[in-house]
PLY file of the C-alpha trace (Angstrom):
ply
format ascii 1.0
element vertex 149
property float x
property float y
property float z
element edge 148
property int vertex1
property int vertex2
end_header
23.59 -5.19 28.38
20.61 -2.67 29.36
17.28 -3.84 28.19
15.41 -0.14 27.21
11.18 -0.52 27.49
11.43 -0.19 23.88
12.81 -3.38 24.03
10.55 -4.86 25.65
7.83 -3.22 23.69
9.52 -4.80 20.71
9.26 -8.00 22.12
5.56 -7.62 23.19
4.46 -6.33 19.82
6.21 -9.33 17.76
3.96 -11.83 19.75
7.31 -12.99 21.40
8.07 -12.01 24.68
11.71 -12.85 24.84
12.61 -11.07 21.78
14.07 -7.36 22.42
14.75 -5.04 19.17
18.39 -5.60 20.12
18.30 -9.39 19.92
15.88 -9.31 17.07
18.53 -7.11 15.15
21.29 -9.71 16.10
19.56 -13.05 14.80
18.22 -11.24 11.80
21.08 -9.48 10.66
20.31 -10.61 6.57
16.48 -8.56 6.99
18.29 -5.14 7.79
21.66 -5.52 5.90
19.64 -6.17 3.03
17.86 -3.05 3.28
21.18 -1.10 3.67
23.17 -2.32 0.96
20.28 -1.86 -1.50
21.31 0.58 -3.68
18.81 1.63 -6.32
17.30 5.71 -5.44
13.72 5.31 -7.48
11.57 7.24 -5.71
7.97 5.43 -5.55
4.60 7.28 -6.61
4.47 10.73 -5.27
0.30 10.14 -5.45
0.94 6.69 -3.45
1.61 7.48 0.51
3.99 4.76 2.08
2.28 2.15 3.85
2.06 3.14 7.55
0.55 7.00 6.07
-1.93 4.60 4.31
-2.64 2.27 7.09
-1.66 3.26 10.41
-3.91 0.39 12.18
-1.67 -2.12 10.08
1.68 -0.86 9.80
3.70 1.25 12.17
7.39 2.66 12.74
9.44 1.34 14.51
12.75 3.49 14.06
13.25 6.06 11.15
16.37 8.66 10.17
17.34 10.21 7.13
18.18 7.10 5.60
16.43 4.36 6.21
13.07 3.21 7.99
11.72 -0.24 9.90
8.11 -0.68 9.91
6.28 -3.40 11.59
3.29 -4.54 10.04
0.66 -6.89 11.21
-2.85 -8.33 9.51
-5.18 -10.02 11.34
-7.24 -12.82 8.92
-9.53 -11.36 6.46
-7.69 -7.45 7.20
-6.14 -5.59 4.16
-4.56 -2.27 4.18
-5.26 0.44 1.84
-3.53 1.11 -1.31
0.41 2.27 -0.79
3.28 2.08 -2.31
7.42 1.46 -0.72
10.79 2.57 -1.78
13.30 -0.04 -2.18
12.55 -2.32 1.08
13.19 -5.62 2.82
11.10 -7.68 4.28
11.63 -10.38 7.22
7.98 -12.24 7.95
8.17 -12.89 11.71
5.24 -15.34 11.09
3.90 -17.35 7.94
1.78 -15.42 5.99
-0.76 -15.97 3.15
-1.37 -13.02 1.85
-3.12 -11.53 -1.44
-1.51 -8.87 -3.05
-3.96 -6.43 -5.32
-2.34 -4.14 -7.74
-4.21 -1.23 -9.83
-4.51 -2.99 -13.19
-7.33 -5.49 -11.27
-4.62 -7.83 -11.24
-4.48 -10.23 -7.76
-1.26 -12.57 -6.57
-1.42 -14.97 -3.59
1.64 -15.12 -1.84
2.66 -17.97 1.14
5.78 -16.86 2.91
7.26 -18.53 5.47
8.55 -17.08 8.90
11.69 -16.37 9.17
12.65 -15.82 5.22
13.36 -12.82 4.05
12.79 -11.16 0.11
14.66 -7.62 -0.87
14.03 -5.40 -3.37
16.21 -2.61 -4.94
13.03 -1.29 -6.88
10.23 0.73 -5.42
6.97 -0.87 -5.08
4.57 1.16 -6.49
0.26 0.98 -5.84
-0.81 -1.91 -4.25
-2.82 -3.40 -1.23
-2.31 -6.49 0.68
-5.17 -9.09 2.66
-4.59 -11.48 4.34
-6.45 -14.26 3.61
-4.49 -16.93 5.71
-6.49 -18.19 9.22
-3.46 -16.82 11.39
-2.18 -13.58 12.46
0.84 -12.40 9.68
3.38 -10.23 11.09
6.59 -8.59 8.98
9.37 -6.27 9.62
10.31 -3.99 6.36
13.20 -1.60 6.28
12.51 0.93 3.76
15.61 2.58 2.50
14.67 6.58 1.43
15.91 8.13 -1.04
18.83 11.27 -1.41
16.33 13.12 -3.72
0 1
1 2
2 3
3 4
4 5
5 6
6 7
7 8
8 9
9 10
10 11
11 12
12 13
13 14
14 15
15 16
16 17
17 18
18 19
19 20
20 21
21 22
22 23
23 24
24 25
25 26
26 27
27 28
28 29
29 30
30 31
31 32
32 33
33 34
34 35
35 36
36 37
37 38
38 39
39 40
40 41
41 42
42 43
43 44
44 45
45 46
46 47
47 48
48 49
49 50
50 51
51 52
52 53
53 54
54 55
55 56
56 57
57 58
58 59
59 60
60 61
61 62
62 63
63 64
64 65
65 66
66 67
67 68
68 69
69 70
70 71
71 72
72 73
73 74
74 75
75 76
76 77
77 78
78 79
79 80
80 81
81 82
82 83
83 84
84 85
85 86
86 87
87 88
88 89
89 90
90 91
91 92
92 93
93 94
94 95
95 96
96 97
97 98
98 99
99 100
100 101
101 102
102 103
103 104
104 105
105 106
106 107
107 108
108 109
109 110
110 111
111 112
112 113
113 114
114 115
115 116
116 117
117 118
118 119
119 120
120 121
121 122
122 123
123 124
124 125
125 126
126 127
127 128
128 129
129 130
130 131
131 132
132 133
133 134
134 135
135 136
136 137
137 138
138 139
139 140
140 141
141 142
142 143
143 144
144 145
145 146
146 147
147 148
């Protein structure tokens, strides 16, 4: 099999060095199919830009076409992203992550996921911010499935 330098990037960027997009795509197969077999087309805030418009130092793409897009996000401790909102997504953590999630209302959730689990929703995701407020690096993958509107 050829091993493209986005591969490799891939690898490099997910803090694991053996990884390639191919293989990551191969032992995670529930992360992406989840994101393609989601099948709800709400569109999310048209005032809220998706999350790597919002915070390009935190999240960025990773592959995009008309359909669907992966996004790779990573907070350092103590970083949060500015407010966004997502269109029906899935989510694979690549690392644990304790996270607070902020929401307009004033509201706050802490979160604790655990690498290698994976959450999908078929709903957008409308304004909201993430911190992390864990002591270790959090890394995710999201596919965000767009919608035919």
């Amino acid at each position: 099999m050829l091993i493209t330098n986005q591969d490799k990037i891939f690898g490099v960027a997910m803090g694991l060095h053996n990884l390639t997009l191919r293989n990551f795509i191969r032992l995670s197969p529930l992360a992406l199919a989840a994101g393609l077999i989601l099948s709800s087309q709400t569109v999310y805030s048209d005032e809220m830009p998706g999350a790597p418009e919002a915070s390009p130092d935190v999240y960025s793409v990773l592959a995009e076409n008309e359909a669907m897009r992966v996004i790779f996000g990573v907070w350092e401790p103590g970083e949060r992203d500015k407010w966004h909102g997502h269109p029906p997504s899935s989510v694979y953590y690549v690392t644990d992550c304790h996270v607070r999630a902020f929401f307009p209302d004033g509201s706050q959730r802490d979160l604790q996921r655990q690498k290698g689990k994976t959450r999908a929703r078929n709903r957008a995701v409308v304004a909201h911010s993430i911190q992390n407020i864990g002591t270790t690096t959090c890394r995710i993958v999201m596919t965000e499935i767009k919608s035919d509107e």
